[in-house]
C-alpha positions as CSV (number, residue, x, y, z in Angstrom):
1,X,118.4,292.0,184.0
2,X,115.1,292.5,182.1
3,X,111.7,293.0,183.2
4,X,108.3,291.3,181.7
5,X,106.5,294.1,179.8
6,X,103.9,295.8,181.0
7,X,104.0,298.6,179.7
8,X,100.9,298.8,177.6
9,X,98.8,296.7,180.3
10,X,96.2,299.1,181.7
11,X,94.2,301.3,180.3
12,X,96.1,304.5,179.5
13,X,94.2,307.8,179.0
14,X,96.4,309.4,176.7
15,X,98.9,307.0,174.3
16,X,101.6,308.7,174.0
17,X,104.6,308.6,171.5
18,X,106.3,305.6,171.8
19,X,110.2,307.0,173.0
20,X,112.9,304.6,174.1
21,X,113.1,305.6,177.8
22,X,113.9,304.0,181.3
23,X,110.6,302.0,181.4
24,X,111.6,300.5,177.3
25,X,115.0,299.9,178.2
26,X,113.9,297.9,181.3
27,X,111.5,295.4,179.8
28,X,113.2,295.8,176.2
29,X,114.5,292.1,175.4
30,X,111.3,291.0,176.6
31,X,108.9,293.4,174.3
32,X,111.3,292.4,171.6
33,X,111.6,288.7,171.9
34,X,107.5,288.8,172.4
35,X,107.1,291.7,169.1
36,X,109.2,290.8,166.6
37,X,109.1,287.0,164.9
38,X,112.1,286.1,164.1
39,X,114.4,288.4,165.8
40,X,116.7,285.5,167.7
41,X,117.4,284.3,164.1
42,X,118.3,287.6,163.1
43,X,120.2,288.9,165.5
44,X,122.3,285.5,165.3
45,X,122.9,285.5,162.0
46,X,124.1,289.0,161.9
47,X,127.1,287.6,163.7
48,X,127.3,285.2,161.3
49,X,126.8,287.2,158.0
50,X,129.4,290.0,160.2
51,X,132.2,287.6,160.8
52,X,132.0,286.4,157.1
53,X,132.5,289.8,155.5
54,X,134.4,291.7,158.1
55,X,138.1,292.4,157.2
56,X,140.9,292.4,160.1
57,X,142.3,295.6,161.6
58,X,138.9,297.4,160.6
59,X,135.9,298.8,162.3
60,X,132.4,297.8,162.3
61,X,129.2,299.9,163.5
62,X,125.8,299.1,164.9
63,X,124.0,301.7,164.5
64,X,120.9,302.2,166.6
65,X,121.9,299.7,168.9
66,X,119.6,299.6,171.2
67,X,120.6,297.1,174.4
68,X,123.2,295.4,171.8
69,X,121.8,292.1,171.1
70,X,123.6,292.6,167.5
71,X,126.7,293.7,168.8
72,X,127.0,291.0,171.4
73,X,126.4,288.6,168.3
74,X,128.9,289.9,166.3
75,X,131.3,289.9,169.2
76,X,130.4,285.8,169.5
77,X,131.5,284.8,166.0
78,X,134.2,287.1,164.6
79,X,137.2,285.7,164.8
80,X,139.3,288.9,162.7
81,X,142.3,290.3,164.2
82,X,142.1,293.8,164.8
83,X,138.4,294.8,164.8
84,X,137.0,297.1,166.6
85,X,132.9,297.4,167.2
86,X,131.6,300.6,167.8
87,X,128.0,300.9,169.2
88,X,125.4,304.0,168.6
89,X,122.2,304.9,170.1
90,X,120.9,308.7,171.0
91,X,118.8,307.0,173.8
92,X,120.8,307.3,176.9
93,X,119.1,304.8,179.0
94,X,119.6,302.5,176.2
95,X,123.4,303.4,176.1
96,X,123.5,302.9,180.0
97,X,122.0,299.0,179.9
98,X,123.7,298.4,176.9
99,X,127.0,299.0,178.8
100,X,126.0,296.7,181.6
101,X,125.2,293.9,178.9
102,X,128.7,294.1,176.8
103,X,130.9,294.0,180.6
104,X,128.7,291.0,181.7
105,X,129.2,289.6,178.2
106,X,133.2,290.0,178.7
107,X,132.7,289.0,182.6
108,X,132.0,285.5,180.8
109,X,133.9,285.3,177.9
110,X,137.5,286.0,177.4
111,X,139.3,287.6,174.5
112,X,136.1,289.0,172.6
113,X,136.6,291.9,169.9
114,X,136.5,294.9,172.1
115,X,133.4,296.9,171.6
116,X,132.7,300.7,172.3
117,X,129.1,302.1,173.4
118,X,128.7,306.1,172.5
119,X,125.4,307.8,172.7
120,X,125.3,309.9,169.6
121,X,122.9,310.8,166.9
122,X,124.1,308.9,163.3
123,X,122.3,311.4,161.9
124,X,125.4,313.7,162.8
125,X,127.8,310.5,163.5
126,X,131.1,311.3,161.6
127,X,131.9,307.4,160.2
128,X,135.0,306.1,159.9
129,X,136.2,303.4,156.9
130,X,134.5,300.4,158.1
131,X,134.3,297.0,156.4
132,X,130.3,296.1,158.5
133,X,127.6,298.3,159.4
134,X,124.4,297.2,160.8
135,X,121.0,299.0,160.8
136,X,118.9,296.5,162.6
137,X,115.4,297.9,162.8
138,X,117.1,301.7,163.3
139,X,116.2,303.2,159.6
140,X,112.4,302.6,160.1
141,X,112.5,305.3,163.3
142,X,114.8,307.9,161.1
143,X,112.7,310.7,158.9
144,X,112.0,308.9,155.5
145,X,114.0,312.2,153.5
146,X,116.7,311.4,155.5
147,X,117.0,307.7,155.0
148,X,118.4,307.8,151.5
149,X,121.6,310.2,153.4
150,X,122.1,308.0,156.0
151,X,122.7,305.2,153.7
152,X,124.8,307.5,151.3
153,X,126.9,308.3,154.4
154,X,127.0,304.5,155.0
155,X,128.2,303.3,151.5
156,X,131.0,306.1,151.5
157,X,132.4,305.1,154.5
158,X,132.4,300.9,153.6
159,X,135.3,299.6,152.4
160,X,135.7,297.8,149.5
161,X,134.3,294.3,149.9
162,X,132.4,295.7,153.0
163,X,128.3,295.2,153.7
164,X,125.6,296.9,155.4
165,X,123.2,294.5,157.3
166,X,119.8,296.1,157.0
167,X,116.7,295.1,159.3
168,X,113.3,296.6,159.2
169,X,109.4,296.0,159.7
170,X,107.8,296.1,156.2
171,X,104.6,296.9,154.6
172,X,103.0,295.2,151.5
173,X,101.9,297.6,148.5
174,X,99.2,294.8,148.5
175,X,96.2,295.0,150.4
176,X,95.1,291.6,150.9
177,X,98.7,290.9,151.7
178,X,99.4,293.9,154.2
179,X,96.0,292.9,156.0
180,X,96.8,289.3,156.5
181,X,100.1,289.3,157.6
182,X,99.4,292.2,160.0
183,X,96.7,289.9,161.2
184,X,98.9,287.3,162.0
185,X,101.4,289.0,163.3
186,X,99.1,290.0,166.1
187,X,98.1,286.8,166.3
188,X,102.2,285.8,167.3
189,X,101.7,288.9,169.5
190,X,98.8,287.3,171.4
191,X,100.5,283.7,171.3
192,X,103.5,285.4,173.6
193,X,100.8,286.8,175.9
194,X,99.6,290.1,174.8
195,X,96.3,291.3,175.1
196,X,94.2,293.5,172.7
197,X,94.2,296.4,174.7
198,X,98.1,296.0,175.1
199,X,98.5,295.5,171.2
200,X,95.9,298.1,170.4
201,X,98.2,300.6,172.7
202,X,101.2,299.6,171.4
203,X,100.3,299.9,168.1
204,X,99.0,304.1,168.4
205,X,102.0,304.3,170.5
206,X,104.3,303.4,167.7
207,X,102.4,304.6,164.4
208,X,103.6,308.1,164.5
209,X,107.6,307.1,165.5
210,X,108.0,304.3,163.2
211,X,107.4,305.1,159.6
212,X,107.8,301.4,157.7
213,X,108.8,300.6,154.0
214,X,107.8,297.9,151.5
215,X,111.1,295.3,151.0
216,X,111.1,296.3,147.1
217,X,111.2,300.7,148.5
218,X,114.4,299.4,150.6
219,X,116.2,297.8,147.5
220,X,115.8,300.2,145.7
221,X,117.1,303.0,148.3
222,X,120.2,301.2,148.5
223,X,120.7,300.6,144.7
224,X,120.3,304.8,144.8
225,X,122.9,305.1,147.8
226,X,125.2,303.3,145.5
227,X,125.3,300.0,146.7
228,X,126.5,297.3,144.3
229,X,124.0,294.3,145.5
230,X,121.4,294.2,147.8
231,X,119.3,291.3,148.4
232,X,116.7,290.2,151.1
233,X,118.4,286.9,153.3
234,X,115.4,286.6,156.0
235,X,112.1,287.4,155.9
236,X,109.4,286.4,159.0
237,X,106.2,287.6,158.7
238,X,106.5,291.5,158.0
239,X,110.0,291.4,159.7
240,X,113.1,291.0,157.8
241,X,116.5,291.5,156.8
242,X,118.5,292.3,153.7
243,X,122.3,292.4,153.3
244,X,123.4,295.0,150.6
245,X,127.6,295.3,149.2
246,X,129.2,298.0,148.6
């Protein structure tokens, strides 16, 4: 169902902002599999960490789903009675492949926790008490002032007992750090069969959409929205992952 990416192949003459279209959603698992070290483990150990802490008869959001990959996770390994996922993005051609990947998901696996797909904006998303949320690389693409509401908005509506599974690209507050890690990380990039020109495009593409944070700016974020605990579980290069309690 997904293509190879090409997107960033030729030479383009004007890079435009990166926007999650028809064209992203097509190759999307691909750019993401070849982009982000990492990200398999992630995404299946949000199931994990999600069936662990979610509490029967509740709901559980991914917000910023994207195609789903956490949300068909999640749907793998909880086992709770009575859950309920509900899925968010505000890209509708995202929405419309995420769809097709949850029914061929329950096309081939019976009795999965029943998952809905709405195209919406969290920033206006009215949530419901929940006992899991998951931001999985969503917060970096959200206007920094309006991080620190979203999560206030996230902790008021978790339960008590409930997490928030937070992934995100960081930056290091070192330069020596932030320079060889971003160096490597294009180096993974070029291993999975990107060029310069495609990782050079990418990159001026992306630098004006996604606005990263250093892992120590997230924990703190989250000790201000009120969380009780928030602690890093995965980290992969500049990619990783924290899991913060209400």
């Amino acid at each position: 169902m997904s293509d190879v990416d090409k997107l960033f192949a030729e030479p383009l003459p004007k890079v435009s902002d990166f926007v999650f279209d028809h064209d992203v959603a097509r190759v999307f698992p691909d750019m993401i599999k070849r982009s982000i070290p990492g990200y398999p483990t992630i995404v299946e150990n949000i199931g994990v960490i999600a069936a662990h802490h979610a509490q029967p008869d509740t709901l559980i959001y991914d917000l910023g789903c994207s195609l789903g990959a956490a949300t068909q996770s999640m749907r793998r390994h909880l086992r709770q009675d009575g859950c309920h996922i509900i899925a968010v993005d505000n890209a509708e051609a995202m929405v419309q492949r995420c769809r097709e990947y949850l029914s061929a998901q329950d096309s081939m696996v019976e009795e999965l926790v029943p998952a809905t797909v709405v195209q919406g904006d969290i920033l206006e998303l009215e949530l419901q008490p929940c006992s899991v949320v998951v931001l999985n690389f969503t917060l970096q693409f959200i206007a920094p002032e309006l991080r620190l509401p979203v999560l206030q908005r996230i902790r008021q509506a978790l339960l008590p007992g409930g997490i928030l599974i937070l992934s995100e690209k960081y930056r290091f507050e070192d330069p020596g750090t932030q320079h060889h890690l971003e160096q490597v990380h294009y180096a993974f990039k070029r291993a999975n069969g990107y060029s310069d020109l495609e990782i050079a495009q990418k990159r001026s593409a992306i630098e004006n959409v996604m606005l990263i944070d250093t892992q120590p700016a997230h924990l703190e974020r989250l000790q201000q929205a009120g969380f009780s605990l928030a602690y890093p579980w995965f980290q992969c290069l500049n990619f990783g992952s924290i899991v913060a309690h209400a």
